[in-house]
C-alpha positions as CSV (number, residue, x, y, z in Angstrom):
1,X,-13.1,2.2,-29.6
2,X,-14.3,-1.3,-30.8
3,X,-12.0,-3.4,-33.1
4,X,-13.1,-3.4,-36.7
5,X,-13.6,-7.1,-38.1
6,X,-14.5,-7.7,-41.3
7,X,-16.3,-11.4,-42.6
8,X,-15.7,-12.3,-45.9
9,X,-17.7,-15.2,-46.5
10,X,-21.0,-16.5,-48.9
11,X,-22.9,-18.6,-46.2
12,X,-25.5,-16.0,-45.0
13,X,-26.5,-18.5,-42.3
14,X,-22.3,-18.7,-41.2
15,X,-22.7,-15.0,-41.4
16,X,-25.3,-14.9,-39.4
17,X,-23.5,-16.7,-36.7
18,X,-20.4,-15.2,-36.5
19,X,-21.6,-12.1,-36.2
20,X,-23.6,-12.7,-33.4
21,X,-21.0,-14.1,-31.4
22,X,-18.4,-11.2,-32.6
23,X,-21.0,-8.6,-31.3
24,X,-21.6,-10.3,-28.5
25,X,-18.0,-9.5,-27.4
26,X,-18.5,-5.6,-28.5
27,X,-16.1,-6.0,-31.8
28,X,-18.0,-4.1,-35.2
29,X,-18.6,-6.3,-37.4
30,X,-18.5,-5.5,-41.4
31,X,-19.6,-8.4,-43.8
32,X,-19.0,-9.1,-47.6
33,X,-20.3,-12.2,-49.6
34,X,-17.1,-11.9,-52.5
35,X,-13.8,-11.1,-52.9
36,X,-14.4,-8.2,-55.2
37,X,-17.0,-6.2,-52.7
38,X,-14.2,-7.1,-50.2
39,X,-11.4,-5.0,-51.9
40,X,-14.0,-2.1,-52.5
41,X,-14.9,-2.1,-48.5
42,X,-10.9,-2.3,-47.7
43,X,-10.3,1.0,-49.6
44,X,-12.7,2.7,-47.7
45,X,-12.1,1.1,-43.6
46,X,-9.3,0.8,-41.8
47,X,-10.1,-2.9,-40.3
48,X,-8.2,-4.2,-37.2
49,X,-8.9,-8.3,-38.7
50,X,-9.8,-10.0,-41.2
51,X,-12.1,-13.6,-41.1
52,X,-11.9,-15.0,-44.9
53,X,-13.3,-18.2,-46.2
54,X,-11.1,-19.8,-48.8
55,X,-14.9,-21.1,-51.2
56,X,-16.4,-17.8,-52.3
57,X,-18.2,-17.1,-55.5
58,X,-16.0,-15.3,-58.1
59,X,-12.4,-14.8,-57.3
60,X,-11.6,-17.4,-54.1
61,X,-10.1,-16.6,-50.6
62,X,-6.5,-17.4,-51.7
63,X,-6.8,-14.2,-54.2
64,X,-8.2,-11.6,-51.4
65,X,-5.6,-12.9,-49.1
66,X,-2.9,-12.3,-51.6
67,X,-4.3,-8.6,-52.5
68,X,-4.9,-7.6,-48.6
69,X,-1.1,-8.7,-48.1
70,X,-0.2,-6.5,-50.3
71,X,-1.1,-3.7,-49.0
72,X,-2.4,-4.1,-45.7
73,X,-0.6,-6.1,-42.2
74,X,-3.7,-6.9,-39.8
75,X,-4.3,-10.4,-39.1
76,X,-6.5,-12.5,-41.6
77,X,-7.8,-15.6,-40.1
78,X,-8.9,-18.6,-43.3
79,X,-12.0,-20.4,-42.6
80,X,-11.4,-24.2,-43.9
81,X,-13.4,-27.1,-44.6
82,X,-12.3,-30.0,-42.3
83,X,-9.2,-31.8,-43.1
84,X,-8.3,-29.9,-45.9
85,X,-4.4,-29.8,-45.2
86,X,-3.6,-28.3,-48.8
87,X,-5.1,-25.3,-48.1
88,X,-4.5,-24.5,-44.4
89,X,-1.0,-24.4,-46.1
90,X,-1.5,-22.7,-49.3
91,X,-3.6,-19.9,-46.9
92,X,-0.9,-19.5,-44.7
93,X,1.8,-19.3,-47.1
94,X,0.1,-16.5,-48.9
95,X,0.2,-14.4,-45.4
96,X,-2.7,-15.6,-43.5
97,X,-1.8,-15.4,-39.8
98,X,-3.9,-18.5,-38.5
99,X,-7.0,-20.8,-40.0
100,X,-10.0,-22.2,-38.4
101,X,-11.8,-25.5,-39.4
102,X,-15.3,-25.5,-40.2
103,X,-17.4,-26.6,-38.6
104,X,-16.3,-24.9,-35.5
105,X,-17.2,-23.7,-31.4
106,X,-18.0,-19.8,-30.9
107,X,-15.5,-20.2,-28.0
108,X,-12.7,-21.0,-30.2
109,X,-13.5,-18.9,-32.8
110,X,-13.4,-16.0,-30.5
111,X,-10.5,-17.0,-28.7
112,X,-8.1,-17.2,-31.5
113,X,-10.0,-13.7,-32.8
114,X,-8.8,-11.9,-29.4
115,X,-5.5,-13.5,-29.7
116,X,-4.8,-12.4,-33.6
117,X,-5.8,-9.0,-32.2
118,X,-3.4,-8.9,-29.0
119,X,-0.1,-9.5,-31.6
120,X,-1.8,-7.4,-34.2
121,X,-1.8,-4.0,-30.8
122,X,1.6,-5.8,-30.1
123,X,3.1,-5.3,-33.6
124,X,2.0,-2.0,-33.9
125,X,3.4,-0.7,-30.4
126,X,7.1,0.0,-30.3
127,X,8.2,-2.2,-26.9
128,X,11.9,-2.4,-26.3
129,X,11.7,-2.9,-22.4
130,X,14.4,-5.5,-21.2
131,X,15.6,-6.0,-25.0
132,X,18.3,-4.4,-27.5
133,X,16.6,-2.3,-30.2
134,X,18.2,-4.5,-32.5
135,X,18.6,-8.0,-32.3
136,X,21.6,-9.5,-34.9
137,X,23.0,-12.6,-36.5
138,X,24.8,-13.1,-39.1
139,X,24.1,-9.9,-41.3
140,X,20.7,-10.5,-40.2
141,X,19.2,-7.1,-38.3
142,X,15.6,-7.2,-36.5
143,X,15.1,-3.7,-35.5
144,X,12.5,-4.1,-32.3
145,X,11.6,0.0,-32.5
146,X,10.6,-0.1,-36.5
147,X,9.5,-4.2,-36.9
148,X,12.0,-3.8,-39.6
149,X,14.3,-6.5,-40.8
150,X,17.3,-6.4,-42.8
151,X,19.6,-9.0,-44.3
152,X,23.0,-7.8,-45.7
153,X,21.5,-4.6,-46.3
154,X,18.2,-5.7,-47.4
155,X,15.0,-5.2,-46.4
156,X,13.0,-8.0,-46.4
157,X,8.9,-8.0,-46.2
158,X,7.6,-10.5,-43.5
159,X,4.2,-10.8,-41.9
160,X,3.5,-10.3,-38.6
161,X,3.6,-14.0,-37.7
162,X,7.6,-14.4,-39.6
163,X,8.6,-11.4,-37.7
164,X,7.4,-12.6,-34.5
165,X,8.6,-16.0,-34.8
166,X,12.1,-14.6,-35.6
167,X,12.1,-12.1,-32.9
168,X,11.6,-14.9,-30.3
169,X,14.3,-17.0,-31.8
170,X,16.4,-14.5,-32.2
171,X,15.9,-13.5,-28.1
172,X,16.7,-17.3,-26.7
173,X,19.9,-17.6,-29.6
174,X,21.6,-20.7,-29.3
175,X,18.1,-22.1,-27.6
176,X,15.8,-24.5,-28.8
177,X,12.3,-23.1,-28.6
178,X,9.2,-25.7,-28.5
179,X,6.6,-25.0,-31.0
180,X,4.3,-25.6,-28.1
181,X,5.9,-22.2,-26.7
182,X,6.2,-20.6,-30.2
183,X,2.8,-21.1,-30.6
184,X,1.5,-20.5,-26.3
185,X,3.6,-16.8,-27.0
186,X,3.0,-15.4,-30.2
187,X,-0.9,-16.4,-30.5
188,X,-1.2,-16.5,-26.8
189,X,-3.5,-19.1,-27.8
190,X,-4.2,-22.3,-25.5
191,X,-5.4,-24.4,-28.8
192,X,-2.8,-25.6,-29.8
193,X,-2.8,-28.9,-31.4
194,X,0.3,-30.0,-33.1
195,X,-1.1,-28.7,-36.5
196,X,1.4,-27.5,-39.3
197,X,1.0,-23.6,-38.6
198,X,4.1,-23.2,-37.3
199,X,6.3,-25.2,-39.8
200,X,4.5,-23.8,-42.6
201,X,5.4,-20.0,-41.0
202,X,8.8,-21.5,-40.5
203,X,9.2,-22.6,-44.0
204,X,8.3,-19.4,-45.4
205,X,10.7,-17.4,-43.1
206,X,13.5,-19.8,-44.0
207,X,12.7,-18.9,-47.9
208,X,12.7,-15.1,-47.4
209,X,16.0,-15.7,-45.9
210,X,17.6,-17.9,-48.2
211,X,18.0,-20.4,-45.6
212,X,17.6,-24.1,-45.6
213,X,16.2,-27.1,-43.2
214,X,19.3,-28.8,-44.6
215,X,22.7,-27.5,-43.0
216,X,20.8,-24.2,-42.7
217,X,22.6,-21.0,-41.5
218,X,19.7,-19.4,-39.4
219,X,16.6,-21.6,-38.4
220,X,17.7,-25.0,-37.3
221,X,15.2,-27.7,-36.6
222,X,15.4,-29.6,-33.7
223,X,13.1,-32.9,-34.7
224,X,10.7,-33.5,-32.3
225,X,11.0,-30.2,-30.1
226,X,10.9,-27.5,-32.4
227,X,13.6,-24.6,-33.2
228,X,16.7,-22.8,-32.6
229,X,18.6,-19.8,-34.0
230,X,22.1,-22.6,-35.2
């Protein structure tokens, strides 16, 4: 069965292109121009990703991604103009798993498509080969079985990226872990290039927790190299 992709964007012509590329690699490909026909579509679909560009007419990119976290955990990927730090981090904050900068190669775009999609299988399979079901620290529970997580008793909401991050931490405790390799493993992506998607996932996480980079309690970072569980 093909993966179901849906393009939210208002540039027939980048449309156009994206969808030839996506259906040239066998994935079906659904397309909405606005936020608002994007909702009505998301009732109705069960998509596998979602490829969202932040400018649309109406109600913007930042809004959908907000209302598809709400409900909904497959990856959405935000398409940004060029060098427009503010909101890669704003679109990643809200939930978004990864970005991609306009303008940009068919080969990337598919490649970090494919990888979105192998975490997305990943998250949804229950894997517990070679690991403890649950991985603790601190009155902090990651059950590997049910992707839930608990602190003190609480359960707290994160994304597919926050859990994933934490899981890998929380499996090399005591380790410092690169974001090179954060980034190589979760996205299985080889395009890495010292952007801010990591630290912005990071930051995020250590708010849900109640943590902080200063004397923090769970996420240290280790400047230069990347992080550790303290």
């Amino acid at each position: 069965m093909s993966n179901k992709i849906l393009v939210v964007e208002d540039e027939k012509s980048i449309v156009e292109f994206i969808e030839l590329y996506l259906e040239n690699e066998n994935f079906e490909v659904y397309k909405c121009f606005t936020a608002e026909a994007a909702l009505k579509i998301i009732e109705t679909i069960e998509f596998d990703l979602v490829l969202l560009d932040i400018m649309l007419p109406g109600k913007d990119g930042f809004f959908l991604c907000k209302k598809i976290r709400e409900e909904y955990r497959y990856p959405i990927i935000m398409l940004t103009a060029k060098n427009d730090e503010v909101s890669k981090i704003n679109g990643l904050t809200l939930g978004a798993d990864d970005y991609i900068t306009k303008p940009f190669l068919p080969l990337e775009m598919i490649a970090r498509v494919k990888a979105q999609l192998r975490r997305y299988k990943k998250y949804n399979q229950i894997d517990v080969e070679d690991y403890s079901s649950v991985l603790s620290y601190l009155g902090l529970e990651l059950n590997i079985k049910t992707r839930e997580c608990n602190l003190k008793g609480e359960q707290l909401n994160l994304t597919p990226s926050e859990y994933d991050i934490l899981r890998l931490l929380l499996e090399h405790k005591g380790e410092v872990v690169s974001s090179d390799e954060l980034f190589r493993i979760i996205w299985h992506d080889g395009y890495y290039t010292k952007n801010n998607t990591i630290s912005v996932h990071v930051r995020h996480l250590r708010e849900k927790l109640g943590d902080k980079a200063v004397n923090p309690k769970y996420i240290k970072t280790v400047w230069g190299v990347g992080y550790k569980i303290v």
